[in-house]
N, C-alpha and C positions, 0 to 999 in steps of 0.2 A: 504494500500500500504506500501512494507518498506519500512522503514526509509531511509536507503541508497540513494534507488532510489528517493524517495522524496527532498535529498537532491542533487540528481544528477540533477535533473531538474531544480531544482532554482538556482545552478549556469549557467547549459544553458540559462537559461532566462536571466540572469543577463548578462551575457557575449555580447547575443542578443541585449538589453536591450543598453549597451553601443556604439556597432559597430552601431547601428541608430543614438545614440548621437553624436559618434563623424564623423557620414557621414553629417548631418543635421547643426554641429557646423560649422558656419561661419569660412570662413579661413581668418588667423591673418597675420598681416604683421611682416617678421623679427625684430625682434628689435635692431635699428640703435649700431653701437659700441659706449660703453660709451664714452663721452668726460673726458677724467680723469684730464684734465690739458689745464682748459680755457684758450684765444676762442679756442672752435676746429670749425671746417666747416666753416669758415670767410671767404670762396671764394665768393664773391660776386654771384649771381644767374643770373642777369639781370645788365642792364647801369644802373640804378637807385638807383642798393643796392650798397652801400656806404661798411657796413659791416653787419654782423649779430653775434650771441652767441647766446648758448640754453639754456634756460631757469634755466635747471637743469641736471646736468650731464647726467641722464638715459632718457632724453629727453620728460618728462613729460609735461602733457597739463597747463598748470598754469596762474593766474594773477598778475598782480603787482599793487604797489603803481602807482600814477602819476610820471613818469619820472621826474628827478627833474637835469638842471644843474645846475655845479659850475663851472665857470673858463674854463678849458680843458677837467671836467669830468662829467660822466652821471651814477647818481644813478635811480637803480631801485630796484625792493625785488621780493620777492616768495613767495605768497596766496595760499593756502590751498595746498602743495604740499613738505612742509618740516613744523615741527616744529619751531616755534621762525619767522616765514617768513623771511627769508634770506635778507640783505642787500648784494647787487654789489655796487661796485666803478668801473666804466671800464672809460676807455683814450675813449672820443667825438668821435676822430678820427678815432681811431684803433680798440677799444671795446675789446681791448686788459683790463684784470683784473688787476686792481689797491690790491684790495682786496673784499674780503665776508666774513660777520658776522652775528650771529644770535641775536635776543633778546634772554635775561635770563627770562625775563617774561613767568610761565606758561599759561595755558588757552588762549594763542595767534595763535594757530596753524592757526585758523579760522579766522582771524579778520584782518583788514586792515591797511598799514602803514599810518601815515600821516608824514609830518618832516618839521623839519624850521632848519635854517639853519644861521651861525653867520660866521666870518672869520677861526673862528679856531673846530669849534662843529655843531655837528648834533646833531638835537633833533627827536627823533621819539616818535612818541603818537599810544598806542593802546588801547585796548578796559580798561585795568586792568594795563596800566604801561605808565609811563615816562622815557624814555631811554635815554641817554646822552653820547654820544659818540667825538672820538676825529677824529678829519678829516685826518689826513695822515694816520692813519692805523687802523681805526673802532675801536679801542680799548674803551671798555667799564670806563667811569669818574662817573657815579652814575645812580641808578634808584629808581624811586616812583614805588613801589606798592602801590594801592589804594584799593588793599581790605584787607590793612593792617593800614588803616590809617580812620579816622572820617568823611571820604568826602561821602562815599557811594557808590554807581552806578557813572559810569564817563562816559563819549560823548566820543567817539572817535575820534572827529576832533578836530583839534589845529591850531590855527594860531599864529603869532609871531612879535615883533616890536621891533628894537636892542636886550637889553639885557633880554626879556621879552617873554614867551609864555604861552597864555593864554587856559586854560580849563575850559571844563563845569561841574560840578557833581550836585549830588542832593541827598538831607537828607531827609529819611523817618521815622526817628524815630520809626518803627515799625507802624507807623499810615498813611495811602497815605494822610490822608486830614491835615496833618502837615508837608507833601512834600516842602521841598526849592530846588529854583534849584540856583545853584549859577555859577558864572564869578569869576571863582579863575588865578591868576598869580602866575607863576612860576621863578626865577632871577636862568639866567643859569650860571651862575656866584657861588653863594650862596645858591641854589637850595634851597632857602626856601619861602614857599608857601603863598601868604592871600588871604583873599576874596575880593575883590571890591564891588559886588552888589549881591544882593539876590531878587529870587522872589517868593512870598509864595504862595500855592493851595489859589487860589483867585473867590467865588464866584459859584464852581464846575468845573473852570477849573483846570488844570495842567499848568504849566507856564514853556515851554522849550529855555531857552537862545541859540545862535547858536553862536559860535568866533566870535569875532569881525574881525574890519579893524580899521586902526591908523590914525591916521592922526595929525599935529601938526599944530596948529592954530598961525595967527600971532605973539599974545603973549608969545608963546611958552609951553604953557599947550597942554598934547597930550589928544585926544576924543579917542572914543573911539566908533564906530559905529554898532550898534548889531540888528539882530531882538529876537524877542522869540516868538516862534510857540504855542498858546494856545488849549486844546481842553477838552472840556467836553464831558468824554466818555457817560454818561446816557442821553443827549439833543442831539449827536451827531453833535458836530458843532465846528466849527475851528474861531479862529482868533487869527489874525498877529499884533504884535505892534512893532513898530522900537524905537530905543532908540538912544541918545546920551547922552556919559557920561565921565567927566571930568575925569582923571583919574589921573592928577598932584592934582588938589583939592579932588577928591575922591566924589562928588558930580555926581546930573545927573541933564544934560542942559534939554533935553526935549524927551519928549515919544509921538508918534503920537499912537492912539490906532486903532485895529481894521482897517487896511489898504486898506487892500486886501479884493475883493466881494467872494472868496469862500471860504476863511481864512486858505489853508492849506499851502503857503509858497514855501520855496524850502529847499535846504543844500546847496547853494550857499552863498560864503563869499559876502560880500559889496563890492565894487571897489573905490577907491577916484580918484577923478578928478577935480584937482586942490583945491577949495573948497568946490566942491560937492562931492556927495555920490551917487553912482549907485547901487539897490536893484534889485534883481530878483527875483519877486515872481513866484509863481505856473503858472500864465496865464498871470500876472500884470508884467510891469517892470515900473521902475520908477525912478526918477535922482532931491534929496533934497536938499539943501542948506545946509551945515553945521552948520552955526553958528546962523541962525533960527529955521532951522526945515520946512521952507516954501517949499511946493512941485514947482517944477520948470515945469517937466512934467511926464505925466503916459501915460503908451497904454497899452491894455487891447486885450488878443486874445482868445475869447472865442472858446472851443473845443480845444486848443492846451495846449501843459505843457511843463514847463521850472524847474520841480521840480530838475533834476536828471543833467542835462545839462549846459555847460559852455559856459562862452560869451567870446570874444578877443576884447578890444576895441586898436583901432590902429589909431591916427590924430585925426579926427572928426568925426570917426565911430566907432559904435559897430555892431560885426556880433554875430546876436544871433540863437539858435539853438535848435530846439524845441525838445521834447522828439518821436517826431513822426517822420514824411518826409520833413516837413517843415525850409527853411534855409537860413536869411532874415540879410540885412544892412540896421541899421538907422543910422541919423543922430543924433550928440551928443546932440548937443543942443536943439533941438528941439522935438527926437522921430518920425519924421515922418519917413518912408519907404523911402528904396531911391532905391533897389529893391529885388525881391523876388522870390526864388526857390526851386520847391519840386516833389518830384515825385521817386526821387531814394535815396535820402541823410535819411533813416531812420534807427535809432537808437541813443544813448543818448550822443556817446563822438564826441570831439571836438568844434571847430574850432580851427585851426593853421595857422599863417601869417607869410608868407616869398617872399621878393622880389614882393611885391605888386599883391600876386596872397594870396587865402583863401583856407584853405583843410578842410574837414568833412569826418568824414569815413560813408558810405552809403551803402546800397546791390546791389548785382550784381549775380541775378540768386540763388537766396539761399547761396550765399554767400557775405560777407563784402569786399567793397573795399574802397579804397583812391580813394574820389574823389578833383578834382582843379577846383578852380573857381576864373575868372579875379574876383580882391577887387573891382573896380570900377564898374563892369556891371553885375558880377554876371553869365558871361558866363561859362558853364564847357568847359574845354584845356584838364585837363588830368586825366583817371583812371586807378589807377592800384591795382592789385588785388594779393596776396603772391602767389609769385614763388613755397613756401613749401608745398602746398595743393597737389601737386602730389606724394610725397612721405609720409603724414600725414594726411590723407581725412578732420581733424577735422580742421587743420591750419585754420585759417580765422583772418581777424584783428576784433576786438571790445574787445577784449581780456581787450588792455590795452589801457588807455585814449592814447593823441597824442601830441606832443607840435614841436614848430619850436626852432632852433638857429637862432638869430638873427644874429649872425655875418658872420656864412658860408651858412643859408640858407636851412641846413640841417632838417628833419622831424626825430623825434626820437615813434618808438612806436612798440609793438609785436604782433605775431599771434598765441599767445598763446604755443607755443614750443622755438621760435627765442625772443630775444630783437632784432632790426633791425634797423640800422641807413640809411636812405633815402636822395636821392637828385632828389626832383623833377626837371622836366623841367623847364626851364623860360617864 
């Protein structure tokens, strides 16, 4: 055949070829006008939306840190959908931008904020950096790289106590079986760094330290409350030791080993209360004495996990909130159940307390909603479900954890396009 014609038919085909593709190609939805000059689209949706802001100018689907306030303001960031994951500063009320900044740290595109927080500085923790930033206008005051320094691999979570925030790294020397994992402190002040406690590949485990929680005892030495998650990869088996550790003397009060019956933990920080310590293991919760170490009490819920999931304790309850459907009040003191519901509340964020009512975000139809529940009895009052799912099919909340203001009552959390400040019913 010639050539010509050979080549006249595979463009017909090709042409062919395409007019199927693009009949068959799913039809897209216009893409919204940019917001070029946050908040844009702040008109409230419903009675309940307070305000809202998009995520990110071109209206991208994205996640954030934990909402975090200060004062009159509500920070949040931007996960896997800019470089550097974006810090917001917006007004509680307005969500009106204060400002937005990026970490300088590369390799962070992917990776989660975490931050603490002092009267004058923000600290953010990511996977390879220590960020340190000034609080009226994001401005960057110094940063750790750490894969430019002796420490190793670093944790990406951080917690913090005045002038203090504490990380995790760990040294492998080129070798795993001379693995340290270490509790190193940072002075945000001096931003220089030491270790506190070390814990060496012990016996074919691994020995993983999680942040602590503080607490100052009456003599006025602060502790320093931690687990470390161990696990021997070739025996496949886990366990959990909890520590206390002096951290004015630089010694350690006392380690309970091996806690937990299925030993894999959670990433949950400690809680202090009053002189106790509240632990959230994997299945196990449990509420220690500080200055013994003497267990006070445990409950134990086999089949359920609390690895991923956050508790509120609020008086003399805590509402804890399983990784499943399940979504339960005990008593402080004692651990017992006071009561318990499940059936729609599944997924891993929340609880939020406001005006004596509890919130979890749960499903509704293949989609996430806010669901209310009276604190006392555990009855659900109110769900609701993002106004923005009709113009974004993807909108849904779980996007981003949830937390209350205590002062106004207010619910802060996004549906993955919106940040969205809420006011539930009473």
């Amino acid at each position: 055949m010639n050539r010509k014609y050979i080549n006249q038919i595979g463009i017909l085909l090709m042409v062919g070829i395409g007019i199927v593709l693009l009949a068959c190609k799913k039809k897209e939805m216009p893409a919204p006008n940019p917001c070029d000059n946050p908040p844009c689209n702040t008109t409230p949706k419903d009675s309940f939306m307070v305000w809202q802001v998009p995520m990110t100018p071109d209206y991208k689907y994205g996640f954030s840190m934990d909402p975090v306030l200060d004062g009159n303001y509500l920070y949040f960031s931007n996960l896997f959908t800019a470089p550097g994951a974006p810090i917001h500063k917006v007004n509680k009320l307005t969500g009106e931008h204060i400002w937005i900044t990026n970490s300088d740290c590369k390799y962070e595109q992917e990776t989660r904020n975490f931050f603490y927080q002092t009267e004058s500085k923000i600290v953010l923790k990511q996977y390879y950096c220590l960020n340190f930033r000034n609080k009226s206008d994001g401005a960057i005051l110094n940063e750790i790289n750490f894969t430019d320094s002796d420490n190793g691999a670093c944790d990406f979570r951080l917690t913090g106590f005045g002038n203090w925030v504490f990380i995790i790294t760990t040294q492998y020397n080129k070798d795993p079986l001379t693995a340290r994992n270490n509790l190193v402190r940072c002075n945000i002040d001096s931003y220089k760094m030491d270790t506190l406690f070390s814990l060496p590949y012990l016996n074919g485990y691994e020995q993983a330290i999680e942040p602590p929680a503080a607490y100052v005892a009456p003599g006025g030495d602060t502790m320093l409350l931690f687990q470390s998650r161990n696990y021997n990869f070739k025996k496949v088996d886990g366990r959990i030791d909890f520590f206390c550790f002096n951290m004015t003397q630089r010694k350690l009060v006392w380690r309970l080993e091996d806690i937990e019956e299925n030993g894999t933990g959670s990433i949950n920080t400690p809680q202090i209360v009053g002189d106790r310590v509240y632990y959230q293991g994997s299945n196990e919760l449990f509420m220690f004495d500080i200055a013994t170490g003497n267990k006070i009490w445990s409950r134990r819920f086999p089949g359920e996990s609390y690895f991923y999931t956050k508790n509120q304790i609020v008086g003399d309850r805590i509402f804890v909130k399983d990784d499943g459907d399940r979504f339960k009040a005990l008593d402080l003191n004692t651990g017992n159940t006071l009561w318990e519901a499940y059936g729609e509340y599944g997924g891993g964020l929340g609880p939020a307390y406001a005006n004596g009512n509890v919130f979890v975000i749960g499903t509704d139809e293949g989609y996430a909603a806010i669901y209310g529940l009276r604190a006392d009895t555990g009855k659900q009052y109110w769900k609701y479900r993002t106004p923005n799912y009709k113009k974004f099919p993807d909108s849904t909340f779980g996007y981003i954890d949830m937390i209350s203001d205590p002062e106004t009552g207010y619910l802060y959390t996004g549906d993955g396009v919106y940040m969205m400040c809420l006011k539930p019913p009473k």
